[in-house]
C-alpha positions as CSV (number, residue, x, y, z in Angstrom):
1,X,49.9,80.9,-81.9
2,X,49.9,77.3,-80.9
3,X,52.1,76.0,-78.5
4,X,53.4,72.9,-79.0
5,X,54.8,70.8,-75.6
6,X,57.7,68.2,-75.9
7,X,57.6,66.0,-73.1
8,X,60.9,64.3,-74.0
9,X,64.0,65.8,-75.7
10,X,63.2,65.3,-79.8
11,X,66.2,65.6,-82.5
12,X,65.9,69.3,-83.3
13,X,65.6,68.8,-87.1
14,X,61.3,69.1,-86.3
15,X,62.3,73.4,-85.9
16,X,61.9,74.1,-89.2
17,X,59.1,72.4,-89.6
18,X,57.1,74.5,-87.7
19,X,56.9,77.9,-88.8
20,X,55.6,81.4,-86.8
21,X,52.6,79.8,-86.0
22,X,53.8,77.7,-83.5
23,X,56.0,77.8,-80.4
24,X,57.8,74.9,-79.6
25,X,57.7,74.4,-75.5
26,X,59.7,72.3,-73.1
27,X,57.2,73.5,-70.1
28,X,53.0,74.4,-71.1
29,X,50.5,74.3,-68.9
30,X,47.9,73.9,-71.3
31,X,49.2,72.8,-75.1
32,X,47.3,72.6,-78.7
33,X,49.3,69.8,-79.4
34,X,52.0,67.4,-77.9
35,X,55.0,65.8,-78.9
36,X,56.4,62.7,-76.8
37,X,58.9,59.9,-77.2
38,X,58.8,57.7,-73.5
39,X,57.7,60.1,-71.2
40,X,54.4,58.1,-69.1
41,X,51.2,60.7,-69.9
42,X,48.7,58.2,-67.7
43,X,48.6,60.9,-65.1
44,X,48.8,63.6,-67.3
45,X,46.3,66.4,-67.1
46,X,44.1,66.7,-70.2
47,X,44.1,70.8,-70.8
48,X,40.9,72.1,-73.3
49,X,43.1,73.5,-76.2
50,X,44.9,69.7,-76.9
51,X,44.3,68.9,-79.8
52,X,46.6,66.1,-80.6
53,X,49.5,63.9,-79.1
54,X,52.3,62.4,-81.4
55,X,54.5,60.1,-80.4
56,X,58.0,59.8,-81.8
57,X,57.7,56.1,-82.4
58,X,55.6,53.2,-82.6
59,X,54.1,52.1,-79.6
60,X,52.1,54.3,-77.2
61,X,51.2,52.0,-73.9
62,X,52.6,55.3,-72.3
63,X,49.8,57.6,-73.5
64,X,46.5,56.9,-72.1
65,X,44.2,56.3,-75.1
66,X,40.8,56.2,-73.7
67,X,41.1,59.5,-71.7
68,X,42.3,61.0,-75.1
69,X,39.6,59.8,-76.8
70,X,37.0,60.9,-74.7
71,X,38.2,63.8,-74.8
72,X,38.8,64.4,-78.4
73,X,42.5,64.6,-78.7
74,X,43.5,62.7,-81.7
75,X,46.4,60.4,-80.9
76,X,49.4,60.0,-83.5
77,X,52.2,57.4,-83.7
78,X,54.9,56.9,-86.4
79,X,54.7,53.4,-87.8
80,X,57.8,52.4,-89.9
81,X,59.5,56.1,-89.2
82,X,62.6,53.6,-87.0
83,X,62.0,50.4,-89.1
84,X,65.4,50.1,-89.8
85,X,67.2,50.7,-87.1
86,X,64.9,48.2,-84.8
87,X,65.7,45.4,-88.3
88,X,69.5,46.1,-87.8
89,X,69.2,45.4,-83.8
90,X,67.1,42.0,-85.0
91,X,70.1,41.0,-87.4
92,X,72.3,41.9,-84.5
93,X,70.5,40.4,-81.8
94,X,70.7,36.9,-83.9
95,X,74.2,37.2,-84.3
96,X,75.1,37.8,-80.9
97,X,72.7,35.1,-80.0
98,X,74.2,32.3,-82.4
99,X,77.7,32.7,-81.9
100,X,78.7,33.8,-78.3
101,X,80.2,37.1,-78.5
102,X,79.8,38.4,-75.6
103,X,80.8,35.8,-73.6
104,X,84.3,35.6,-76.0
105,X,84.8,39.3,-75.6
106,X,84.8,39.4,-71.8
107,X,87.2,36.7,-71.2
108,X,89.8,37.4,-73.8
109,X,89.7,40.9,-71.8
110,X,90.9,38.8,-68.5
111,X,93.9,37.7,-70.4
112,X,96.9,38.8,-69.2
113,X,100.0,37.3,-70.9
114,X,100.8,35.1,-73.6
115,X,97.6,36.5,-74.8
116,X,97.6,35.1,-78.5
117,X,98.4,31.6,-77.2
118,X,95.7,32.0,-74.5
119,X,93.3,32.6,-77.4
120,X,94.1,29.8,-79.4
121,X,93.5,27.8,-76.3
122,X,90.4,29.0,-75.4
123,X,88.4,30.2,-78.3
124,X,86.5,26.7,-78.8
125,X,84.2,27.6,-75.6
126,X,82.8,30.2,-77.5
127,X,82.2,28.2,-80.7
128,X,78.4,28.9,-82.2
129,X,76.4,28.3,-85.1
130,X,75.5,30.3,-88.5
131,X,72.7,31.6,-89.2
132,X,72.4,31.1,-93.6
133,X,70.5,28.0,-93.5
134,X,68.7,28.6,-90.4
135,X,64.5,29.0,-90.5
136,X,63.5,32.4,-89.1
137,X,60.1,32.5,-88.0
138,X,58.6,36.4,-88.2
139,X,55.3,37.5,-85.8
140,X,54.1,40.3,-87.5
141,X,54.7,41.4,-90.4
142,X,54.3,45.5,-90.3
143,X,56.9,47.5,-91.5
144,X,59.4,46.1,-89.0
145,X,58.8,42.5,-89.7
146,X,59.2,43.5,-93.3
147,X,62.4,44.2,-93.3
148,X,63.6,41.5,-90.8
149,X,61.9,39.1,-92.7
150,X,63.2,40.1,-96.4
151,X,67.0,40.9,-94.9
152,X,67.1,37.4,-93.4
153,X,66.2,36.1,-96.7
154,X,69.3,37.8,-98.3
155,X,71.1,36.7,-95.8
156,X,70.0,32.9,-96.9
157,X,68.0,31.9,-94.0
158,X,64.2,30.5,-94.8
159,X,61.7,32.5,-93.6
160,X,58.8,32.1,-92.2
161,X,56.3,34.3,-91.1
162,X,52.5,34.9,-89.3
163,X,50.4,38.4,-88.8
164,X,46.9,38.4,-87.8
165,X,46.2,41.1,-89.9
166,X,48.6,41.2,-92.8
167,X,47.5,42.8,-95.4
168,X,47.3,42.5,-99.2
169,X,49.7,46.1,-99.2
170,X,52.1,44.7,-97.0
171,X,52.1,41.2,-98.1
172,X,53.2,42.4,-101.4
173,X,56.3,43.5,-100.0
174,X,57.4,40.6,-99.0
175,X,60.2,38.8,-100.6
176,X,58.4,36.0,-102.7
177,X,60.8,33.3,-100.9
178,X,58.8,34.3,-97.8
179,X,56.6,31.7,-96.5
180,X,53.3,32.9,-94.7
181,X,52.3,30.4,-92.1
182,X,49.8,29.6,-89.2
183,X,50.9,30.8,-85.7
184,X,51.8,27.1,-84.6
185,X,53.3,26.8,-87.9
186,X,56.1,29.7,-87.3
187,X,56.3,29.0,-83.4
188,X,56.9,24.8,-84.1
189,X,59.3,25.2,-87.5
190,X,61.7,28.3,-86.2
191,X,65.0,27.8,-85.3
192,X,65.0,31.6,-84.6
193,X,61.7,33.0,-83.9
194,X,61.8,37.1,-83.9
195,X,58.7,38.7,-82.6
196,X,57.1,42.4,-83.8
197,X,54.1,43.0,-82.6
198,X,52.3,45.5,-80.4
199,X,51.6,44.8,-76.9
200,X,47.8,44.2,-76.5
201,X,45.4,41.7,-74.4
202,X,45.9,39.1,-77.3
203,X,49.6,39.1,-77.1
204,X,50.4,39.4,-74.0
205,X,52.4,36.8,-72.8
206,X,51.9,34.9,-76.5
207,X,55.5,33.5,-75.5
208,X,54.6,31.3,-72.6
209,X,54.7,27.4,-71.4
210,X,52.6,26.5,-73.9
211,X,53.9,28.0,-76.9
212,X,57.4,26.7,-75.6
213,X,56.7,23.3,-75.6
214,X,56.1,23.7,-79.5
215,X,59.3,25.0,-80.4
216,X,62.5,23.5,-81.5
217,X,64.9,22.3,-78.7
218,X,67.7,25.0,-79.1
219,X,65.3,28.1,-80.2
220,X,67.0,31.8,-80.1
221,X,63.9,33.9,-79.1
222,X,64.3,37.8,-79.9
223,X,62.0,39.8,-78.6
224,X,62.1,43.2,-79.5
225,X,58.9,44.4,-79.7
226,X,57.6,44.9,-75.8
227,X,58.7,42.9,-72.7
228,X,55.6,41.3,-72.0
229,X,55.0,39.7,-74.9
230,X,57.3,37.3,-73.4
231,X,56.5,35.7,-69.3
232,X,59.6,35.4,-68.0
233,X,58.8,32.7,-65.6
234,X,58.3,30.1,-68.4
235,X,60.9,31.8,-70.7
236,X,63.3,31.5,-68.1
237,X,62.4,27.9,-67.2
238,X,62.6,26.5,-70.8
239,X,66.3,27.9,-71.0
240,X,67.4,26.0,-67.7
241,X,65.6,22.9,-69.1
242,X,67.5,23.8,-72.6
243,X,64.3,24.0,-74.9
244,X,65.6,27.2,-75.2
245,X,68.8,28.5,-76.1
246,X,69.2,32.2,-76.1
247,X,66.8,34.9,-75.2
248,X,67.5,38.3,-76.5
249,X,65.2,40.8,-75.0
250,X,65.5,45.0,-75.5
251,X,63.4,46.2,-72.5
252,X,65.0,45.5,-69.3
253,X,63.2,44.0,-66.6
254,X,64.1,42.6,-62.9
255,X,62.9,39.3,-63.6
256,X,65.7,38.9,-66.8
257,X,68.7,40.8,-66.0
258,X,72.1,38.7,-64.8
259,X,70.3,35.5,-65.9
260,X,72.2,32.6,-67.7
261,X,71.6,32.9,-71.4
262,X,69.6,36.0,-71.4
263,X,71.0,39.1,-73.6
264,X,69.3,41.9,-72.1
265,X,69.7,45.4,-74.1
266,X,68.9,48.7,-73.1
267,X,66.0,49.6,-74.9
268,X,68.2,50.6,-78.1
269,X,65.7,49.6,-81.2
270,X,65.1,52.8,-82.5
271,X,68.0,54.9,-81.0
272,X,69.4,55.7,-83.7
273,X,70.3,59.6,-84.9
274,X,68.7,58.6,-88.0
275,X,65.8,56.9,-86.3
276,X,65.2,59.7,-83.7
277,X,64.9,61.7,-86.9
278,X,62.9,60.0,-88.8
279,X,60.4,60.1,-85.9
280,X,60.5,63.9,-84.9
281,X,59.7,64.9,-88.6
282,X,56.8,62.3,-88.9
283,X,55.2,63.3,-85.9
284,X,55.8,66.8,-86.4
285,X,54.3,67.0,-89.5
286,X,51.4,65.0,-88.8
287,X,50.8,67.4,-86.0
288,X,50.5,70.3,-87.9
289,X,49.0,68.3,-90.6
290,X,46.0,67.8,-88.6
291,X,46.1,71.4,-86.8
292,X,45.8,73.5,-89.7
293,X,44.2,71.2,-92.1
294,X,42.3,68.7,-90.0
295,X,43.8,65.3,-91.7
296,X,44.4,62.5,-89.7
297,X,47.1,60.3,-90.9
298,X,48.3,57.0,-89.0
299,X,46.0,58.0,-85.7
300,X,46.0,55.0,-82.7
301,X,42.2,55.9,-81.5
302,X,40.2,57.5,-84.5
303,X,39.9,56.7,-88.1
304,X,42.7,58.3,-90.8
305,X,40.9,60.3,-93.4
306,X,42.8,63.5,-95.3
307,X,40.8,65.4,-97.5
308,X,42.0,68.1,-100.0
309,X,40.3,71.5,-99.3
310,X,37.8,72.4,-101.8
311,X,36.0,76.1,-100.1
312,X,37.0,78.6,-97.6
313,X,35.1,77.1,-94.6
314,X,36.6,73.3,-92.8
315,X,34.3,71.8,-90.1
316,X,36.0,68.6,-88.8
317,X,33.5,66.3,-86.4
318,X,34.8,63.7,-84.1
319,X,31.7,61.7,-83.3
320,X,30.5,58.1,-82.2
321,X,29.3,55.7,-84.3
322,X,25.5,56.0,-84.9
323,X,25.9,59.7,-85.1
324,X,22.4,61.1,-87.2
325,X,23.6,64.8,-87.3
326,X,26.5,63.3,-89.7
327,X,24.8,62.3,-92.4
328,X,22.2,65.4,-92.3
329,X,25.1,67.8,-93.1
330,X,24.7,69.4,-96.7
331,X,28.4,70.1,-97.8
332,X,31.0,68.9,-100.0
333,X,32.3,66.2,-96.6
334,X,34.0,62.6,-96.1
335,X,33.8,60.6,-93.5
336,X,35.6,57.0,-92.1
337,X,34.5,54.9,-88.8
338,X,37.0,52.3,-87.0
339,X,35.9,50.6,-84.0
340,X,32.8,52.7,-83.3
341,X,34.5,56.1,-83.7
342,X,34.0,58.4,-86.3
343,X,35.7,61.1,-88.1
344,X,33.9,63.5,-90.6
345,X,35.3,66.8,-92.5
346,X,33.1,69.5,-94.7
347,X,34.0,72.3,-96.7
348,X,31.8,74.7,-97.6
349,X,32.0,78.3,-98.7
350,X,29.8,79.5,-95.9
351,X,30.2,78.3,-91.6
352,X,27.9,75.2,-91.2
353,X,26.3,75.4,-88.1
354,X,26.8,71.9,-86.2
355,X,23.5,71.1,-83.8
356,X,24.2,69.7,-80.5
357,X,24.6,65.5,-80.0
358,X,25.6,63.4,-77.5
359,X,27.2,61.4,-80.1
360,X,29.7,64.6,-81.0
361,X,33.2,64.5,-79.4
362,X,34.2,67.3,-80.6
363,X,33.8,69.9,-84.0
364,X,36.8,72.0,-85.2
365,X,36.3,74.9,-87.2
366,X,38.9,76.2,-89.9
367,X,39.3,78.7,-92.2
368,X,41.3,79.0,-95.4
């Protein structure tokens, strides 16, 4: 039986996905496979039976992908899976940035009498501006950026957008009325710029002094992708010298909490019933996906290759690139390489025998 750990409450609709095979854990010393939402794994203790770690969302800066690698666990995320809940927050995040909601709702709450007089009066410090007509500027344009980008078109804005690495599949799903653009392009033309990207050494702190001083006087900045995308220093700087407007950010920090113009939310993108769902079913059956059958679909540290099974006998290699043993193997096989890592299945109607190599992570051997 394999037991399966969940390091952070998932929605309980993954159950029936896993049948008397498995046995879901909240507390396993030493897993075949691991589910987990927020929960930090960079101490986490590497047992010999993992297999695999999903994670209930998109980003995983709080699973510790080199140790995982070297040790042959296959690391999953669930790109797209809480699309549209993190799109809805976007549209929301703008709104509540252009016209000052919040700031309307807690005073009319210190009224005390005469209250519809009181309103009239004092609505027209809360006054803001629409958003049809507005140019939205989209970084990255995955599954999220997507549906910002083609929403905001409904919605009448112009749209703008950058990705390093869009591709022709996702590119295509673009609204035609959405303009792709250079990075200074989207950053100097936005009147909203929206950013949904992953954290990494490139982006980090993309939104800085420099990239400030591009932008339109009065830019609404919504970040909710991670917080450092973003240094709060400058941010914060460019709002008191009113190059900025509004900052809406969802993943609280010290530096931006009770600041002037900041809209700080708690980390709420994906959490959504239908989100948390969508998640806990991906992951889940990715998991078993790659237990039983040895696919790899939408892995953060090795290559994605599924394979249908053609004999009685599966042997599944993780390997580094350069690896001879690979390509002397004599069986009906596939392999893919990202990044120097490797990934290899082989059926065959008999056990292959796999000779040792530095250059093997790990072999798998399954039977039909």
């Amino acid at each position: 039986m394999f037991e399966i750990l969940k390091l952070n409450k998932i929605s309980p609709v993954i159950n029936c996905l896993f049948d008397g095979k498995y046995a879901l854990c909240d507390a396993c010393e030493n897993p075949d496979g691991i589910i987990v939402r927020s929960f930090n794994m960079a101490e986490y203790a590497i047992g010999n039976k993992l297999l695999a770690v999903a994670r209930a969302g998109a980003g995983v800066n709080n699973i510790p992908l080199d140790r995982m690698t070297e040790k042959g666990v296959v690391v999953f995320n669930t790109p797209g899976a809480n699309a549209n809940a993190v799109k809805e927050l976007t549209i929301c995040s703008m709104l509540l940035a252009s016209r000052d909601i919040i700031g309307g709702n807690k005073w009319v709450n210190t009224l005390t009498s005469d209250v519809e007089k009181a309103t009239e009066k004092g609505k027209a410090s809360f006054g803001g501006c629409e958003i049809t007509g507005k140019t939205l500027g989209v970084i990255g344009l995955g599954a999220i950026g997507i549906l910002v980008a083609n929403a905001c078109v409904a919605l009448g804005m112009k749209v703008i957008g950058f990705d390093a690495c869009l591709t022709e599949e996702n590119k295509a799903k673009l609204s035609p009325e959405v303009k792709i653009a250079d990075l200074d392009e989207v950053i100097a033309g936005s009147d909203i710029l929206t950013l949904h990207v992953p954290l990494t050494d490139t982006t980090k702190n993309m939104i800085n002094a420099a990239a400030l001083e591009k932008m339109k006087k009065g830019v609404i900045i919504i970040n909710m992708s991670r917080a450092q995308l973003v240094n709060a220093a400058d941010l914060k700087k460019a709002l008191s010298d009113g190059k900025a407007a509004k900052y809406v950010v969802d993943f609280p920090t010290e530096d931006v909490l009770n600041t002037e113009n900041i809209i700080v939310i708690p980390h709420l993108g994906a959490s959504t019933e239908e989100a948390e769902d969508n998640c806990a079913v991906m992951a889940a059956k990715q998991l078993t996906d790659y237990i039983e059958n040895g696919n790899i679909v939408n892995s953060v540290n090795f290559p994605c290759l599924a394979k249908e099974w053609t004999k009685k006998y599966r042997t599944c290699i993780l390997f580094k690139e350069g690896c001879e043993t690979i390509g002397k193997i004599k069986a009906d096989g596939k392999t893919a390489v990202k990044r120097g890592l490797g990934y290899a299945v082989f059926d065959s109607d008999e056990e292959i025998e796999i000779p040792e190599c530095d250059a093997i992570i790990k072999v798998r051997k399954l039977s039909k």
